[in-house]
N, C-alpha and C positions, 0 to 999 in steps of 0.2 A: 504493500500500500504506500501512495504515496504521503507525506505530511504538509501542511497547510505553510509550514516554514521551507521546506524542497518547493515547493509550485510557486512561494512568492521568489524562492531567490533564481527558479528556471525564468521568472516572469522580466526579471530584469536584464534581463539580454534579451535582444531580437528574436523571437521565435515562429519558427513557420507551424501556425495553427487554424485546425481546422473545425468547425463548428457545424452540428448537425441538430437534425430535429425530428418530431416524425412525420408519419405517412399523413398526406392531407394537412398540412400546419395551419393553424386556424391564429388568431390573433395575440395568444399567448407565445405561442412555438415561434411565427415573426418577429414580435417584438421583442420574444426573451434575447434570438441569434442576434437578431441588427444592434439591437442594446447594448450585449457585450461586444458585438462587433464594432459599434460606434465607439466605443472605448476603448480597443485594446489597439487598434490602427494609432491611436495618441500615444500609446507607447513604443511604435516603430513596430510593431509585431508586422509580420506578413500575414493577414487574415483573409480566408474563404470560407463562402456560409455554403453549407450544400445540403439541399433539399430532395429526402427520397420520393419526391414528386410535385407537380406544382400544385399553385397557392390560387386563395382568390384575388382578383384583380383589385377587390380595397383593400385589401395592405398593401397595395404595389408601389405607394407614396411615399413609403418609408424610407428614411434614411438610411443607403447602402445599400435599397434594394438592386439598384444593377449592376451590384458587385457579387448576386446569389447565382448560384450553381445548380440545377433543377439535374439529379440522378439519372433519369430515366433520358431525360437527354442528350446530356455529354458523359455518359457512363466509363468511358474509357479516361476521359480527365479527371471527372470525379475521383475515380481510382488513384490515379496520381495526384493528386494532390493529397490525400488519406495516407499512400506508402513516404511520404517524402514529410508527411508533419511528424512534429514532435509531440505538438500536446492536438490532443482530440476534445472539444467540450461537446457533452451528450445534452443536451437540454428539454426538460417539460416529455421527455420518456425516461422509462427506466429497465424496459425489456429490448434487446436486440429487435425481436420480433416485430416491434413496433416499429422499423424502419426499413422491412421487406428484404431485398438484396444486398443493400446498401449496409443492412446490420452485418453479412458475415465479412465484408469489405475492412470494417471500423475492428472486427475480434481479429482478425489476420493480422492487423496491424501494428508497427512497432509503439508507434506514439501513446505518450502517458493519458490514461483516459480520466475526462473528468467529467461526473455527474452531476447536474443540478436540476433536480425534479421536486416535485409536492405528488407525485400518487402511490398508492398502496404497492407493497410487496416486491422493490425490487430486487433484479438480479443481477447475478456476482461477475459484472464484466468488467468495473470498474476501478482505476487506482485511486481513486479521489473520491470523495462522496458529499455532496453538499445536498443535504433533505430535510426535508420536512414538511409531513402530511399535513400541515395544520394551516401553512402557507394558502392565503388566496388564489396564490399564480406562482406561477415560476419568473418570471418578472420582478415579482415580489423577493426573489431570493437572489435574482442578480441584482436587484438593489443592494441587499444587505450584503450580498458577497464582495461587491466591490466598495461597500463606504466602512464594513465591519473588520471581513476577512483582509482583503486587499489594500485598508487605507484610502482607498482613491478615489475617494468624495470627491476632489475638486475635476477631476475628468468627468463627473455627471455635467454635460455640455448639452447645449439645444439639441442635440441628433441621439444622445442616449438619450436624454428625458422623453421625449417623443416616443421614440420605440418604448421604453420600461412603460409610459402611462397607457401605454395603446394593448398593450399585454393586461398590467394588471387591470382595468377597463374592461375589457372582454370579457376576461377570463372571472370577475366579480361579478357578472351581470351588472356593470354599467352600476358598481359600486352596491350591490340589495344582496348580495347570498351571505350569508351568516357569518363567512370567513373573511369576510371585511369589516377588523376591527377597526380600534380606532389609531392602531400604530399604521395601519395600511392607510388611513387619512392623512396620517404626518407623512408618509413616506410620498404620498400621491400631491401634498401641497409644496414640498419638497422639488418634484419635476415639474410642478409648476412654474414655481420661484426662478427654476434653472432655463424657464424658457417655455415647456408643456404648456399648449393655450388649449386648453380643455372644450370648448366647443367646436374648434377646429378640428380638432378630432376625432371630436362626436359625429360631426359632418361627414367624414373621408371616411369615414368606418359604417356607420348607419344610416345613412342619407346619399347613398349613393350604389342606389339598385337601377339595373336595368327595367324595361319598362316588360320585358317577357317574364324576369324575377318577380314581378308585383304578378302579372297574371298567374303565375304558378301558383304563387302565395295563394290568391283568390280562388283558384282549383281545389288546392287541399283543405282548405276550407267547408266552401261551401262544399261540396263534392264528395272528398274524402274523408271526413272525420265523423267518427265515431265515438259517443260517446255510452260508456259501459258504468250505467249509474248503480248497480247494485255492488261494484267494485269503485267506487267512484276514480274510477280511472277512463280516460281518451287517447284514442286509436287513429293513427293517421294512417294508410297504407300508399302508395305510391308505385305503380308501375315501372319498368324502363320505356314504354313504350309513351307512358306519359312525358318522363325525363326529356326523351326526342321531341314529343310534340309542343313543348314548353322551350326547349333550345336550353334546357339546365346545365348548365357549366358550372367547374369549379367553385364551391362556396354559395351558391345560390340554395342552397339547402337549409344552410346554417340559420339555427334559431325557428325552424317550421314547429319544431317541437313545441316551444316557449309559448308559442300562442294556445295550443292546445290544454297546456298547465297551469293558463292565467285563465279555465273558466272556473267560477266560483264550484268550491266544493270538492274539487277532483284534485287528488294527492298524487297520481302517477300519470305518465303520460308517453304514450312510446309513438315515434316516427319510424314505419318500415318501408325500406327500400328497395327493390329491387336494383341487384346491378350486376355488369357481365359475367363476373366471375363470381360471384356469391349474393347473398341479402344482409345489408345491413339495416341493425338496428340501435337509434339511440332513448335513451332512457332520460327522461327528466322529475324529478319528487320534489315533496314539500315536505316540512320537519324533519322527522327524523328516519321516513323512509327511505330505505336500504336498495335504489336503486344497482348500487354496483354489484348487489349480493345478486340479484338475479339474472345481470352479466355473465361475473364469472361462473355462474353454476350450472346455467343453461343454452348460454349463446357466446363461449368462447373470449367473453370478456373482464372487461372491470371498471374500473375508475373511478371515481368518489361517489358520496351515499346520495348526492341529491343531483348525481352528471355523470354518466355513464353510456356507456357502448360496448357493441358486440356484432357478432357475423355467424353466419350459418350457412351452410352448404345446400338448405332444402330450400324449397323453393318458397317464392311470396308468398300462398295459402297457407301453406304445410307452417311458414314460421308464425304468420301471423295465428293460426290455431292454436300453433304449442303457447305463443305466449299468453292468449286468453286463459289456457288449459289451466295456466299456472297462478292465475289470479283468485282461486280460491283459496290454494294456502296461506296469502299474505293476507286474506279478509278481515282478518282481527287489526290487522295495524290500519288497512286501508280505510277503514271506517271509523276509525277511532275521530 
């Protein structure tokens, strides 16, 4: 393993580092890479972000975004840049798995790995380990990593503040899920001060859907959803054949769930999807329901109690059945 005094004094020389995140990166896994990446270029580092696939087109404002590496594209580069770093930062995953091919790329490789994640259970690939389940975001931990671990408060510049608030932002529900204490308010008025104009933001991130994304929205809506009141739980299902007929790209998904969680009274909420290679499904709860528990236990997945996801090999019907199937066992909690 590595120690936090070896990684600060590797830090102080030049080092060729590479930064990764996972499949799908959504506003956390952006913000967390360019964050630190908007930081660590201040110290002469050689830095590339590289992504096991691409991203939605609003984060594409971000600072450093056209300095990002998309896996699936330039796989052969990617590669090289992976065998030729010294430090590796793992961000906002904590399973290889989580990063498709790109994972067995990053275990081959010589470079010292370093972890920084907030979800449950991870695994042993790392020399470094910065976690904590308790974190809002992982955003939230590259703050603290670089003003606590690292000293380097005064590197928080307008192009990290940006990335860190657009992470933690997201990844809080836009500052409402429970993990947003009041230390995540200091740390958040903090990237303000540094330059983070918070409705700006707000704007680039939420306010800037295409006009076939709003029709989609209004498909699964009216169309799709299902509400299952005697579990009081809602049911969104989604086709691929929809996906095509709606023009759904990258990120245009994100958040269909949230609507369906914010009707009165219903405490779970699942979005299925059909897609080429498997169905996925994401999981949204209220209190203290155990979304990630029936992730991991029945659809391959996990990730926190009130945010979660999973995939399954059977088809749209067959998954969305098994997950009704299973909404009797949680009855007691669901109706409480």
């Amino acid at each position: 393993m590595l120690e936090i005094a070896s990684l600060k004094q590797l830090l102080t020389q030049p080092q060729k580092i590479v930064i990764t995140t996972h499949h799908k990166p959504d506003g956390d896994a952006m913000g967390s890479s360019l964050g630190l990446y908007n930081y660590l270029i201040q110290q002469g580092h050689h830095v590339k972000v590289i992504t096991p696939t691409d991203y939605p087109d609003f984060l594409a404002w971000m600072p450093g975004n056209g300095d990002v590496l998309i896996y699936t594209t330039d796989t052969a580069l990617a590669a090289k840049y992976v065998d030729e770093a010294s430090l590796v930062f793992c961000l906002d995953f904590n399973t290889l798995s989580r990063i498709n091919e790109l994972g067995e790329v990053i275990r081959a490789a010589k470079a010292h790995k370093v972890m920084i994640d907030h979800h449950l259970e991870p695994e042993d690939f790392d020399d470094y380990r910065y976690w904590d389940i308790n974190a809002c975001a992982t955003a939230q931990l590259i703050y603290t990593f670089i003003t606590e671990e690292l000293h380097g408060e005064k590197y928080i510049n307008k192009d990290v503040a940006e990335c860190l608030y657009t992470g933690i932002m997201t990844d809080s529900g836009s500052f409402r899920f429970p993990g947003t204490t009041s230390a995540v308010h200091r740390i958040v008025a903090n990237l303000m001060d540094a330059g983070a104009v918070n409705w700006r933001i707000h704007e680039l991130v939420y306010s800037n859907s295409s006009e076939e994304r709003l029709r989609f929205l209004g498909h699964c809506l009216s169309e799709k959803l299902e509400v299952l009141h005697e579990f009081n739980t809602a049911v969104i299902t989604v086709t691929s054949e929809e996906l095509g007929r709606y023009h759904v790209k990258t990120g245009d998904t994100e958040g269909v769930v949230n609507y369906a969680l914010s009707i009165t009274g219903v405490r779970l909420a699942a979005f299925i999807v059909e897609r080429p290679d498997r169905v996925k499904l994401s999981l949204r709860s209220k209190g203290e329901f155990p979304a990630n528990e029936i992730c991991k236990k029945y659809f391959n997945g996990g990730g926190h109690r009130n945010a979660a996801g999973g995939h399954s090999e059977l088809n749209l019907q067959q998954v969305t059945d098994q997950f009704k199937s299973i909404l009797p066992e949680y009855k007691t909690l669901l109706i409480q």
